[in-house]
RODO-2510 file (C-alpha; in nm, 4 decimals, decimal comma):
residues 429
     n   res          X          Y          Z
     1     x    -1,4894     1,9228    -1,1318
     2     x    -1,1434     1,8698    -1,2156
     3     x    -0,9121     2,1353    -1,0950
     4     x    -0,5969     2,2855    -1,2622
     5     x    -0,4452     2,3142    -0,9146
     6     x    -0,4596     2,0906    -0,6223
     7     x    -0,7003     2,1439    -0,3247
     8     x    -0,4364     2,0592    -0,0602
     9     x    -0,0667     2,0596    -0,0370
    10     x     0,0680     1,8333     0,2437
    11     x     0,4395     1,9374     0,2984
    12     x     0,6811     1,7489     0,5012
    13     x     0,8573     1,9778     0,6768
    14     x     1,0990     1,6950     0,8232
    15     x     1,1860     1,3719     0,7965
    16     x     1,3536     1,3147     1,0986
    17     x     1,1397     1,1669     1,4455
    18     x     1,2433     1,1443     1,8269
    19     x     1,0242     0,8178     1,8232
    20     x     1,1068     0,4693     1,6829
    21     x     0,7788     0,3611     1,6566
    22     x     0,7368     0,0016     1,5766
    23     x     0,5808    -0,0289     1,2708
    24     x     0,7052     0,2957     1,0996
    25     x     0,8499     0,3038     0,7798
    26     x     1,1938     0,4984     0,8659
    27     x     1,2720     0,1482     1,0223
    28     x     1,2984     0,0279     0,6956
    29     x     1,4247     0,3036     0,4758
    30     x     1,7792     0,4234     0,4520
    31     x     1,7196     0,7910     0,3468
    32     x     1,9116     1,0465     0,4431
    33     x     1,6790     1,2592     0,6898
    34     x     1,6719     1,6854     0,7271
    35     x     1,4229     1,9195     0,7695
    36     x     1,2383     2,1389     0,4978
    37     x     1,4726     2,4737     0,4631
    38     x     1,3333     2,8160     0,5513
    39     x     1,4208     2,9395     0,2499
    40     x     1,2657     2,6383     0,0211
    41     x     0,9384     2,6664     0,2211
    42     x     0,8999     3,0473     0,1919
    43     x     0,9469     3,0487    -0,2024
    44     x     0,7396     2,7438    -0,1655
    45     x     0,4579     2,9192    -0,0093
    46     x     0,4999     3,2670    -0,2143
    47     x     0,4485     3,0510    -0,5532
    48     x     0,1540     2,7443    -0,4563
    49     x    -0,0255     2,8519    -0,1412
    50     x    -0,2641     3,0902    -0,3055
    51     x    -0,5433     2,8268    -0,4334
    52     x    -0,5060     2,6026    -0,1507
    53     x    -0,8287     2,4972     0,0777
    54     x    -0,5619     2,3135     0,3389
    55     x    -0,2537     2,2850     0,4324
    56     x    -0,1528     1,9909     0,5923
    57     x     0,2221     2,0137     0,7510
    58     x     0,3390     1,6902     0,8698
    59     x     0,4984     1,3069     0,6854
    60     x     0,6924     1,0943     0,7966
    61     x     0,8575     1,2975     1,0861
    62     x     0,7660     1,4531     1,3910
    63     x     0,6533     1,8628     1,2428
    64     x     0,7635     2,0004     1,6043
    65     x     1,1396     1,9170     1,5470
    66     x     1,1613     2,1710     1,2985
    67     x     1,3167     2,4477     1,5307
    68     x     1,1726     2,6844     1,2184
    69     x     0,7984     2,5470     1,2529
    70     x     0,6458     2,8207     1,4025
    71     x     0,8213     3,0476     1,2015
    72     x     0,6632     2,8225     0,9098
    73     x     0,3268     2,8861     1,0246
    74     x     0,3336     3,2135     1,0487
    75     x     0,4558     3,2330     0,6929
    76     x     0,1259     2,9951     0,6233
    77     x    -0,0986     3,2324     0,7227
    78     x     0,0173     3,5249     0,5469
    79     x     0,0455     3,3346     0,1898
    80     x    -0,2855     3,1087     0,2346
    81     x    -0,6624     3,2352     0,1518
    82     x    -0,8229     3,3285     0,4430
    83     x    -1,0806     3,0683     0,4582
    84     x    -0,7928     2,8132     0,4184
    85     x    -0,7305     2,5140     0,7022
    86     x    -0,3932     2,4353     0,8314
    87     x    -0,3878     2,0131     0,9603
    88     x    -0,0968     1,9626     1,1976
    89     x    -0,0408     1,5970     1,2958
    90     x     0,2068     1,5282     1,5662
    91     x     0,3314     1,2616     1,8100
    92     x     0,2774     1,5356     2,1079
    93     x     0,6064     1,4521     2,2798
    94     x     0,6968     1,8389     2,1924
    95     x     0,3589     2,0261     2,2120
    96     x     0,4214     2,1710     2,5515
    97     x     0,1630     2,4291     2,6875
    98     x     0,3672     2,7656     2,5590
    99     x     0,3904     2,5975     2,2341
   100     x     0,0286     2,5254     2,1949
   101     x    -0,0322     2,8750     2,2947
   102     x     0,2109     3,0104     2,0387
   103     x     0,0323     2,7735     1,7395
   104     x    -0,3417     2,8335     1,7996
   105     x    -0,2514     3,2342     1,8324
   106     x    -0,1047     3,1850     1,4572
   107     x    -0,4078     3,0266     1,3600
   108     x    -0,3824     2,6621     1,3605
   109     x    -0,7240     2,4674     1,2759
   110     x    -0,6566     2,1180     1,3291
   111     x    -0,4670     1,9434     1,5694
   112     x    -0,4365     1,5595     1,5632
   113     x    -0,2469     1,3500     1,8296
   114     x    -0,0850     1,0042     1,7560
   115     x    -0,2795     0,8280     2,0178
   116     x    -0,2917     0,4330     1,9972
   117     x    -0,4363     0,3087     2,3109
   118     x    -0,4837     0,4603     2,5837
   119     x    -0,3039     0,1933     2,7544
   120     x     0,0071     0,3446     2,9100
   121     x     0,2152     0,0450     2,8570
   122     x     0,1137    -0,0683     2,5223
   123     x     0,1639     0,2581     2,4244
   124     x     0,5198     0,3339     2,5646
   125     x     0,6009     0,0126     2,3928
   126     x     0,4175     0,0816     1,9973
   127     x     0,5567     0,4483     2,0045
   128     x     0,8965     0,3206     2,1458
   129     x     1,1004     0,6478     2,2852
   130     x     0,7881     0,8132     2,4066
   131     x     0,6918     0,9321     2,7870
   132     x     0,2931     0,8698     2,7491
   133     x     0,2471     1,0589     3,0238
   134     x     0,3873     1,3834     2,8726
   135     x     0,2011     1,3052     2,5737
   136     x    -0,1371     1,2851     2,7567
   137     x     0,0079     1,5836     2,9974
   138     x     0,0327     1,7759     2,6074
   139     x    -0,2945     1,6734     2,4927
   140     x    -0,5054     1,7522     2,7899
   141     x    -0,3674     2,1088     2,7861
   142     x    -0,4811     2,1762     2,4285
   143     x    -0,7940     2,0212     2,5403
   144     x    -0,8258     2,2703     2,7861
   145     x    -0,7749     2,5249     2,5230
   146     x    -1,0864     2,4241     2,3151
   147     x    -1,3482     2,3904     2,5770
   148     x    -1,1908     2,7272     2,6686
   149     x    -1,1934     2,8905     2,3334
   150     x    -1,5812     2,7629     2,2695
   151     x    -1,3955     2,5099     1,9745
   152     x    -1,2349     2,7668     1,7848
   153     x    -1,0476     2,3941     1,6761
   154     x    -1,0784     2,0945     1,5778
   155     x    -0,8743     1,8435     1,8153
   156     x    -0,8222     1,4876     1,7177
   157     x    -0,6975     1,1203     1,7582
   158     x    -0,5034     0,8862     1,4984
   159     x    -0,4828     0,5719     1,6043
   160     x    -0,3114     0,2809     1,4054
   161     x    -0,4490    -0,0946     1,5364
   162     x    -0,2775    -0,4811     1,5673
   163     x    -0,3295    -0,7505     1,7125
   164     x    -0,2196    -0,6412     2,0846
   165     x    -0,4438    -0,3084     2,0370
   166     x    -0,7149    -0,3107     1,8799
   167     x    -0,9566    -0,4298     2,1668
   168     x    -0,8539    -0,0930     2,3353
   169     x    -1,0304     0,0990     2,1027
   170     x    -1,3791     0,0952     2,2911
   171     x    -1,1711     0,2387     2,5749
   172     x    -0,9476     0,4944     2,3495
   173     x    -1,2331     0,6283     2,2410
   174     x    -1,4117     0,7012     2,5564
   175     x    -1,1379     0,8899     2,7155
   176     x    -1,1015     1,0879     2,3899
   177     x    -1,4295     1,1528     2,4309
   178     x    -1,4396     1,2760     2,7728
   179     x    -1,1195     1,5554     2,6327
   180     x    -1,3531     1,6823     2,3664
   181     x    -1,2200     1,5511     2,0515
   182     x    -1,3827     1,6073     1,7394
   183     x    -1,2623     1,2627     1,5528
   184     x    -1,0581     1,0158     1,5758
   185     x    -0,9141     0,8245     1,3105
   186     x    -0,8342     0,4718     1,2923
   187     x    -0,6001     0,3181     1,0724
   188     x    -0,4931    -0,0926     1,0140
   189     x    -0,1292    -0,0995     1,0140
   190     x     0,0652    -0,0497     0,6983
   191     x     0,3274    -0,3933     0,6926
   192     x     0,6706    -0,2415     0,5896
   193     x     0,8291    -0,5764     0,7299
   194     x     0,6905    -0,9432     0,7675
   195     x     0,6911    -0,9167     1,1117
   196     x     0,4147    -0,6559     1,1540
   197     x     0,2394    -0,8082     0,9040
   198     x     0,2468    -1,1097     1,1536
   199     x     0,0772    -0,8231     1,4149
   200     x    -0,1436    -0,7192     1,1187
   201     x    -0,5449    -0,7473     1,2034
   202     x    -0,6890    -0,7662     0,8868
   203     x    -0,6593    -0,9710     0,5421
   204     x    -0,6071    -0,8445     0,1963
   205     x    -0,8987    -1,0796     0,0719
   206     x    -1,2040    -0,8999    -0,1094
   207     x    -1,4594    -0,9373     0,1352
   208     x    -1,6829    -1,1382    -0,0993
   209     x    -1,4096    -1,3706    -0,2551
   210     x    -1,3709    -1,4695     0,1001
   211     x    -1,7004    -1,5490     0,1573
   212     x    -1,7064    -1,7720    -0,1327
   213     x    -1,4091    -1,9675    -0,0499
   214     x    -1,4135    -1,9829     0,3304
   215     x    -1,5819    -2,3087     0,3148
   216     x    -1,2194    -2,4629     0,1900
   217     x    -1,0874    -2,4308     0,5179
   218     x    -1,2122    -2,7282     0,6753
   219     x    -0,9889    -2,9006     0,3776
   220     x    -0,6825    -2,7206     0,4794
   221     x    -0,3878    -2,6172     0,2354
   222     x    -0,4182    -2,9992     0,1053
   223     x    -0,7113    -2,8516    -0,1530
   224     x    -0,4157    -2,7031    -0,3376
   225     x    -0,1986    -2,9829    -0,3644
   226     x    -0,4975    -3,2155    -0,4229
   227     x    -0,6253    -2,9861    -0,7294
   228     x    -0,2594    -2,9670    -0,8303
   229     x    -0,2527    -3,3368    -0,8754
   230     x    -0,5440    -3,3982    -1,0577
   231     x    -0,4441    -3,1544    -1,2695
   232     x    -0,1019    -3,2935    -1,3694
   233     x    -0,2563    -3,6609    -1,3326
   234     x    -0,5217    -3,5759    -1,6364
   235     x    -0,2200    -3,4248    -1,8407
   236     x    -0,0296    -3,7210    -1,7954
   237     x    -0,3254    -4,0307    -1,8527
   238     x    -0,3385    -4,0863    -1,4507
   239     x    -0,6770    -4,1896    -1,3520
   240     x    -0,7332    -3,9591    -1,0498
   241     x    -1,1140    -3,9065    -0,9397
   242     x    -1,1260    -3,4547    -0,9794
   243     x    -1,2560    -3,3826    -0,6437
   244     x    -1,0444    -3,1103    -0,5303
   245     x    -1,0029    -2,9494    -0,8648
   246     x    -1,3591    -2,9657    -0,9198
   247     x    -1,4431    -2,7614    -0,6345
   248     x    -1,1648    -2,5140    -0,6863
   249     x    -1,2908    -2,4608    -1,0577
   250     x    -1,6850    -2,4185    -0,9088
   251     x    -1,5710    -2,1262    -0,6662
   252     x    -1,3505    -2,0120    -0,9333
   253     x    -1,7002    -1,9994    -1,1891
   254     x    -1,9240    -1,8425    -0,8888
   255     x    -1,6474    -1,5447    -0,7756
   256     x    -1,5922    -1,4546    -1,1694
   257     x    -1,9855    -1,4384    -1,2114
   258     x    -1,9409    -1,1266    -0,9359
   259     x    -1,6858    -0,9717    -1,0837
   260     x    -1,4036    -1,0989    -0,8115
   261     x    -1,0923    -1,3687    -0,8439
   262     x    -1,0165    -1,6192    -0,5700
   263     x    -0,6795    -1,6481    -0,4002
   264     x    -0,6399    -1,9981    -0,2190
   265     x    -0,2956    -1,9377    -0,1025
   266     x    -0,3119    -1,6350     0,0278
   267     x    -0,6450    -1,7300     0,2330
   268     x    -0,4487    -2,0731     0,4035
   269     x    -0,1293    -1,7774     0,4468
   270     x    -0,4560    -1,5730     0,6768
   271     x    -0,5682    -1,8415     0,8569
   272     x    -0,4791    -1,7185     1,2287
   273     x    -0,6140    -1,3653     1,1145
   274     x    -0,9648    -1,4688     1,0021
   275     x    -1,0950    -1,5418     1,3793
   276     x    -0,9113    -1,2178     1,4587
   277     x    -1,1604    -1,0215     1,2297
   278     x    -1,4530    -1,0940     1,4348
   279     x    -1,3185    -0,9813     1,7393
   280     x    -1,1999    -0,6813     1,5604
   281     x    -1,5729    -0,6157     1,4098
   282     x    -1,6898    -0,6552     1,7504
   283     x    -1,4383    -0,3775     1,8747
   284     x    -1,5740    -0,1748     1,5897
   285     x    -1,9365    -0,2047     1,6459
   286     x    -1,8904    -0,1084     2,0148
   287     x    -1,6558     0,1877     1,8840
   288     x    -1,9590     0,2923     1,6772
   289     x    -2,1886     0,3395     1,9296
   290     x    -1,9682     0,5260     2,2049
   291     x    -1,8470     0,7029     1,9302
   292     x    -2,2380     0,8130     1,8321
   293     x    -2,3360     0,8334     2,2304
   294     x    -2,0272     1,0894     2,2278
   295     x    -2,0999     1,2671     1,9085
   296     x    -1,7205     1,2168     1,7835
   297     x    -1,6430     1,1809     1,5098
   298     x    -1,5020     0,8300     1,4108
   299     x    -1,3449     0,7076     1,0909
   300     x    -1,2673     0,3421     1,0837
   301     x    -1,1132     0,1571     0,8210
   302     x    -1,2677    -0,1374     0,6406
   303     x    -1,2412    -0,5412     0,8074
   304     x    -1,1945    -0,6152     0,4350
   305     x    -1,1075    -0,4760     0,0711
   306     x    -1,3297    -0,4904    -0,2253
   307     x    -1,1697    -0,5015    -0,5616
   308     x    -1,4456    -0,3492    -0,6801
   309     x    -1,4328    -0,0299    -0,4828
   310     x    -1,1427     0,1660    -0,4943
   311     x    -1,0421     0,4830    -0,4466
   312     x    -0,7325     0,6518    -0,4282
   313     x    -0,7839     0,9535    -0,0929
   314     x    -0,4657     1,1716    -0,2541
   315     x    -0,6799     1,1785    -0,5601
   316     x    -1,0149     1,1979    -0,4362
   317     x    -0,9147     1,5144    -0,2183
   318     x    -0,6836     1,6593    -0,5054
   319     x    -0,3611     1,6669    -0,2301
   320     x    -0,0278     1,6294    -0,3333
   321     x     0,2941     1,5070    -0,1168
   322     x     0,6033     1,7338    -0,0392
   323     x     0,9101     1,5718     0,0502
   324     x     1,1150     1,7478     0,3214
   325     x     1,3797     1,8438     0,0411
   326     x     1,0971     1,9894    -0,1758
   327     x     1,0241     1,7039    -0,4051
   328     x     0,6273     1,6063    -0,4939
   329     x     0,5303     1,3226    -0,4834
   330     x     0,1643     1,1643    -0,4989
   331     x     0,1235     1,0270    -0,2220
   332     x     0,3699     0,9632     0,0926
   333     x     0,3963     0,6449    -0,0062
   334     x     0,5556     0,6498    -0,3691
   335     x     0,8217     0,9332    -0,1301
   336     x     1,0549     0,7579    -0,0366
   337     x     1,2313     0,3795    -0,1699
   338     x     1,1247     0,1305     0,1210
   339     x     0,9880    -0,2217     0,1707
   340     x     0,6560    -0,3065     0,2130
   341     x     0,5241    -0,7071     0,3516
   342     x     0,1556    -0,7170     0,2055
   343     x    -0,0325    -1,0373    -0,0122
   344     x     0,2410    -1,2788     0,2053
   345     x     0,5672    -1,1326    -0,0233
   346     x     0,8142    -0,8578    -0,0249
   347     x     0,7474    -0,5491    -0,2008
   348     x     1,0079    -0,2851    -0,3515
   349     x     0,8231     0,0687    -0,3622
   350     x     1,0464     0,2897    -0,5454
   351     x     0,9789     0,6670    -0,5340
   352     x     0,7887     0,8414    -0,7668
   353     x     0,8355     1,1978    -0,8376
   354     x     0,6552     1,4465    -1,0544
   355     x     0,8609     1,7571    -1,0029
   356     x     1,0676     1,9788    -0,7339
   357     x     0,9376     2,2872    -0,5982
   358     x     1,3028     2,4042    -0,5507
   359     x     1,3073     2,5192    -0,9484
   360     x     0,8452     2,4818    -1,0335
   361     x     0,5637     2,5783    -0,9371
   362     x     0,2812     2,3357    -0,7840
   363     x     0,0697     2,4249    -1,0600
   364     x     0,3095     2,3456    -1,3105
   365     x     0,3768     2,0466    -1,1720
   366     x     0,0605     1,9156    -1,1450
   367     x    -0,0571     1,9902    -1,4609
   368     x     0,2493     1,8675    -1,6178
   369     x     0,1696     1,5366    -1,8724
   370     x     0,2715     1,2208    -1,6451
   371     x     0,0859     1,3848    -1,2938
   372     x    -0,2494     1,4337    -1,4975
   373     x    -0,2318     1,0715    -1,6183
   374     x    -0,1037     0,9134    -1,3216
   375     x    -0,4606     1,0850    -1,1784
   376     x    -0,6629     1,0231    -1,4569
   377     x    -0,6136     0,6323    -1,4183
   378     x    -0,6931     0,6460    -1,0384
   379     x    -1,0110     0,8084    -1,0583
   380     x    -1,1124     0,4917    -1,2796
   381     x    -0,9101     0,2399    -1,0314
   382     x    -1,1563    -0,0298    -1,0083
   383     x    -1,1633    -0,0588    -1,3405
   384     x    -0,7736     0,0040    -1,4344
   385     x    -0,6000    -0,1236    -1,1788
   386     x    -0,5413    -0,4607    -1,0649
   387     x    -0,6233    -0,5840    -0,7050
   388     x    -0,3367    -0,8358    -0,6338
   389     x    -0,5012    -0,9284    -0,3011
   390     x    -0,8045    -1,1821    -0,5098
   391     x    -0,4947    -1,2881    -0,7448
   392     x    -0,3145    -1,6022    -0,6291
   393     x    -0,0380    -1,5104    -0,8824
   394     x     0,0673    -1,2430    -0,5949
   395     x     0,1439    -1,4477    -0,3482
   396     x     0,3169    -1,7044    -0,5280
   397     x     0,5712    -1,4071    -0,6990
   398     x     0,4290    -1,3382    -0,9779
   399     x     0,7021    -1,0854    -1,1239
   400     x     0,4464    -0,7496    -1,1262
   401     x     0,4448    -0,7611    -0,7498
   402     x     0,8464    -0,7571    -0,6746
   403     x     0,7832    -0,3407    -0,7044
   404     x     0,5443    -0,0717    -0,8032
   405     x     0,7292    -0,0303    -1,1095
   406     x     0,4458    -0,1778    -1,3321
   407     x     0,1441    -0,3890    -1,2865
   408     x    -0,0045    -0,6433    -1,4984
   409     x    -0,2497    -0,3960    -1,6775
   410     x     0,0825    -0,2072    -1,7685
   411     x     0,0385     0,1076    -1,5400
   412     x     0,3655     0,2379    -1,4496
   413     x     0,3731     0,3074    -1,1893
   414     x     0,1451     0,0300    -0,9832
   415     x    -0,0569     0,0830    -0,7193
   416     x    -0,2058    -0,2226    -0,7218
   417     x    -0,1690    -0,3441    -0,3268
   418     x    -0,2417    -0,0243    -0,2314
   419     x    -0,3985    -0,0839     0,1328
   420     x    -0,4692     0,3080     0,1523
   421     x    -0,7181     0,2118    -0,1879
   422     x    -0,9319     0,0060     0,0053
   423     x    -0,9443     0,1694     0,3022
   424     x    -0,7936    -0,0562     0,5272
   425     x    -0,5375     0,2231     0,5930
   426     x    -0,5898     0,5952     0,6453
   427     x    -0,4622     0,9293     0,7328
   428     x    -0,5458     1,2687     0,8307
   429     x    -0,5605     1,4456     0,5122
***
């Protein structure tokens, strides 16, 4: 059932992070950064807290930098339903034992630690600024707690995986285990520069257009050119035997009769990630099973898209995004103007903002005429939108993929190489 309200509200309530963490997106942004006012978030909470399920308060910052947080908690609880969950994700440099104490006696539900490998230097280096050993210090207190409190709860782990990480998992995951976690969530990294896509573990590929084409790698990129050739040759009377072509256009005809598209350049730009995936699965499977032996709960993203199988989680779960300066936005991606490195090209993501709490409601907001389509075509996304990942126009710059302004089906805005819609990212909403 559709509602006329949104399930969950997940409100920034600062921009600003004691971390530099290597692949975040503030290292790519220039926006001004501040913390959500008092004032904002208490008419914020007297107007659009009373039909919300959860409350998720953390984006792009660290929510314990706030010097008004606990103050904003308390302030929750007196303007949420009863029943309703308050999500707090944090880096854990700041969650010292008197401040636990002081957040689970407000009434705090969820508690999820940024936690990438349990590998002390690895980690000092991915969350650059950290002390790992405060961190862990931090989250073995609060673990403490919940055995304690009989899991009055629920702790957990996000972890985001690359290249240099990911085999950790197995590990990560046992010594979560051993602290009483309830999940852990694993996430591929989002690419805001070419560089981590470089670190990147995964390919933008639909799972079964790659299947169909993998057998052109023996060939090398020279299948393009080759095909290229023939192609021009025939337009211009050259004799030119169509070997190459010929078996482009075959996999071409057997990926359309499923539905997909094939992109050959963006599978030769993959090459050094593809034997990279089956180390990755491997990681995964053995995840699985300590995970199961454990009973935690783990959510792991997907080793490939499907363009037939998307979903968009902010519209799924019925959540919308509050900028620190009380701005909604869909998701915290459309927040903020920043870069993004995905399909082997630069991407411009512009903001995209339905409506400012400073002056509306949430309700009115989200019912207003540009938020209820923007929703209406994402819960028919594999059918609407594009998925510029099988397209080889993508990574050869085809114009719709300089920005989310538009994409080629004429959705404004795009969300077309959207890694959160296939699951290869996630987060803890």
């Amino acid at each position: 059932m559709i509602s006329d309200y949104p399930r969950a509200l997940q409100i920034e309530v600062t921009n600003r992070c004691n971390f530099n963490c290597q692949m975040c997106i503030r290292r790519v942004w220039d926006s001004k950064q501040f913390d959500l006012n008092l004032g904002l978030y208490r008419r914020i909470a007297k107007v659009s807290f009373q039909n919300l399920e959860r409350l998720i308060l953390y984006g792009f910052g660290e929510p314990f930098i706030n010097q008004n947080f606990i103050e904003m908690l308390r302030i929750a609880r007196e303007n949420l339903p009863k029943d309703s969950e308050i999500i707090v994700s944090t880096n854990g440099s700041m969650l010292s034992p008197n401040l636990s104490e002081k957040i689970l006696k407000i009434g705090v539900d969820n508690i999820s630690f940024s936690i990438d490998t349990a590998d002390i230097m690895k980690l000092k280096y991915i969350r650059e600024g950290s002390e790992p050993a405060t961190i862990l210090r931090n989250f073995r207190y609060l673990s403490r707690i919940k055995k304690r409190s009989g899991g009055s709860f629920k702790l957990g782990v996000e972890a985001v995986i690359m290249k240099y990480n990911f085999m950790d998992l197995p590990n990560l995951i046992e010594k979560a285990a051993e602290e009483d976690v309830n999940y852990i969530i694993v996430s591929h990294v989002v690419p805001y520069t070419e560089e981590i896509f470089r670190d990147s573990a995964y390919i933008t590929l639909s799972k079964r257009s790659f299947e169909i084409i993998k057998s052109t790698l023996s060939y090398g990129r020279r299948i393009i050119l080759e095909s290229v050739y023939e192609i021009f040759g025939s337009i211009y009377g050259i004799n030119i035997e169509p070997k190459a072509s010929k078996i482009v256009r075959e996999l071409w005809e057997r990926a359309e009769e499923d539905g997909y598209w094939i992109n050959l350049p963006l599978l030769f730009e993959s090459i050094d990630k593809i034997d990279i995936i089956k180390d990755v699965e491997e990681a995964f499977n053995l995840s699985r099973k300590i995970a199961y032996e454990s009973k935690v709960d783990l959510m792991l993203p997907n080793l490939y898209p499907d363009a037939k199988n998307r979903r968009c989680p902010y519209v799924d779960k019925e959540t919308a995004f509050v900028r620190a300066d009380g701005m909604v936005a869909p998701c915290p991606e459309f927040a903020y103007k920043h870069s993004v490195y995905v399909n082997a090209h630069t991407k411009i993501v512009n903001p995209v903002i339905f409506g400012d709490l400073k002056s509306e409601s949430i309700d009115d907001i989200w019912n207003g005429e540009k938020y209820v389509a923007f929703r209406e075509v994402r819960r028919r996304m594999s059918s609407s939108i594009p998925w510029c990942g099988d397209c080889p126009y993508s990574t050869s710059g085809c114009f719709f993929t300089k920005s989310n302004i538009m994409d080629c089906y004429t959705n404004e805005p795009g969300c077309s190489e959207c890694l959160y819609s296939v699951n290869l990212a996630q987060c803890n909403i």
